[in-house]
N, C-alpha and C positions, 0 to 999 in steps of 0.2 A: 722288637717285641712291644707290642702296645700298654699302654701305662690304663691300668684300673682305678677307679673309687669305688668303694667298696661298702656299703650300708647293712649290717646284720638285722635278719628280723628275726622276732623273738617267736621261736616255736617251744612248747613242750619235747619237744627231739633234744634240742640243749642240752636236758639233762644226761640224755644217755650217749652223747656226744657225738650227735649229727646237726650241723649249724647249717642253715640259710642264709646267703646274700643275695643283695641284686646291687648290679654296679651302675655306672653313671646312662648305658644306654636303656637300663630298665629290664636288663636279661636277666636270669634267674642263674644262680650256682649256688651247689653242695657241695659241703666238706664232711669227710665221715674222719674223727680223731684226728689223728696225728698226719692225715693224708693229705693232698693239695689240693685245691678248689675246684672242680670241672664243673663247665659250664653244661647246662638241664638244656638240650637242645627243645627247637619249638616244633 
């Protein structure tokens, strides 16, 4: 399984608890609460 780095960007969604990252290749994923990361295909 491949290893991530992970950078959050700051959205307004935060609040209602949908967070943004993009990992170290520059791809984009979402988290909605308590759920696991998938990756936002291109």
């Amino acid at each position: 399984m491949p290893h991530y780095y992970f950078s959050e960007i700051w959205t307004p969604f935060k609040f209602v608890g949908i967070r943004l990252f993009r990992d170290d290749n520059m791809d984009l994923w979402i988290k909605f609460w308590n759920m696991r990361r998938r990756r936002i295909r291109k």
